[in-house]
C-alpha positions in Angstrom: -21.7 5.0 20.9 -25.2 5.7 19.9 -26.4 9.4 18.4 -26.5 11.9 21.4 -29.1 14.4 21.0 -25.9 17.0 20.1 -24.6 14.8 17.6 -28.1 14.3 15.8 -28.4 18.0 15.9 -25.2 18.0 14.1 -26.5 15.5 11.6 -29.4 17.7 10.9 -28.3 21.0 10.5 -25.5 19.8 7.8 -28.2 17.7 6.3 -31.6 19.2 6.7 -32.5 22.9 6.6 -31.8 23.4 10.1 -31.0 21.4 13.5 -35.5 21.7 13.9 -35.5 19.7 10.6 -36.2 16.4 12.1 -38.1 15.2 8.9 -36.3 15.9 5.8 -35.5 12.7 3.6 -31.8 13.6 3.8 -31.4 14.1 7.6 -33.4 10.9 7.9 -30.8 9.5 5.7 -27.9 10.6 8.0 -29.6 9.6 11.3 -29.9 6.2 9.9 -26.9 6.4 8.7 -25.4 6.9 12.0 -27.6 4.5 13.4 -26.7 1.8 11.0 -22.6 2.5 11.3 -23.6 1.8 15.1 -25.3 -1.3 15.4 -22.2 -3.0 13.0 -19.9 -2.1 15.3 -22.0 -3.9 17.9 -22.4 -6.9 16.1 -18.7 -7.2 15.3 -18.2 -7.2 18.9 -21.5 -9.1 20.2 -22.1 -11.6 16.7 -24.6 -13.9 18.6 -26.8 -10.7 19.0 -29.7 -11.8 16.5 -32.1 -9.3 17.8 -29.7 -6.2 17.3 -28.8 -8.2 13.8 -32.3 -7.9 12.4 -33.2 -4.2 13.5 -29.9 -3.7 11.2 -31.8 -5.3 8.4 -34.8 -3.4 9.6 -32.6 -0.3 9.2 -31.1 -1.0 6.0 -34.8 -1.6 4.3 -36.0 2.1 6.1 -32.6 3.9 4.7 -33.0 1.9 1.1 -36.8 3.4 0.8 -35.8 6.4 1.9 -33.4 6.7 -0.8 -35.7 5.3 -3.6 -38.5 7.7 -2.5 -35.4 10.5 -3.1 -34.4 9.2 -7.0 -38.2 9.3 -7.7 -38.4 13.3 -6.4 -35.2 14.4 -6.9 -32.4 12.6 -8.5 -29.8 15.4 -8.1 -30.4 15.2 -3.9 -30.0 11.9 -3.9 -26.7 12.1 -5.8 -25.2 14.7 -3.5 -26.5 12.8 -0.1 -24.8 9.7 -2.0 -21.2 11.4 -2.1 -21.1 13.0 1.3 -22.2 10.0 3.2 -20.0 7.9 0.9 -22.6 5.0 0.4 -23.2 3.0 -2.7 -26.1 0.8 -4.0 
């Protein structure tokens, strides 16, 4: 199911400063995250779904800058949001 409001709170107090923190990079990175994990479950289901396909892609490309703008500031955040959400490049 998609993010409730609780669980996105979640998301951004273990990820941002606080559950406020809608804006940091790395709680941004979670919420998409989350987002992303949701929308492939729906398309294993649903695979004729081209327009939920291509807001994945969408998604994908927003997470990806996210995490290039984070190597370029700070390459030791973006190592440690690597390993706790588990993703690779």
């Amino acid at each position: 199911m998609y993010p409730t409001q609780e669980e996105k709170n979640k998301l951004f107090a273990k990820y941002g400063k606080n559950e406020k923190d809608t804006g940091s990079t790395e709680g941004q990175i979670a919420l998409f995250t989350a987002r992303i994990a949701h929308v492939s479950k729906h398309l294993k289901d649903n695979p004729k779904d081209h327009n939920s396909e291509k807001a994945l892609v969408r998604l994908v490309g927003k997470r990806r800058r996210l995490l290039d703008y984070l190597i370029k500031k700070d390459i030791l955040r973006y190592r440690e949001i690597i390993k706790e959400l588990g993703l690779r490049k």
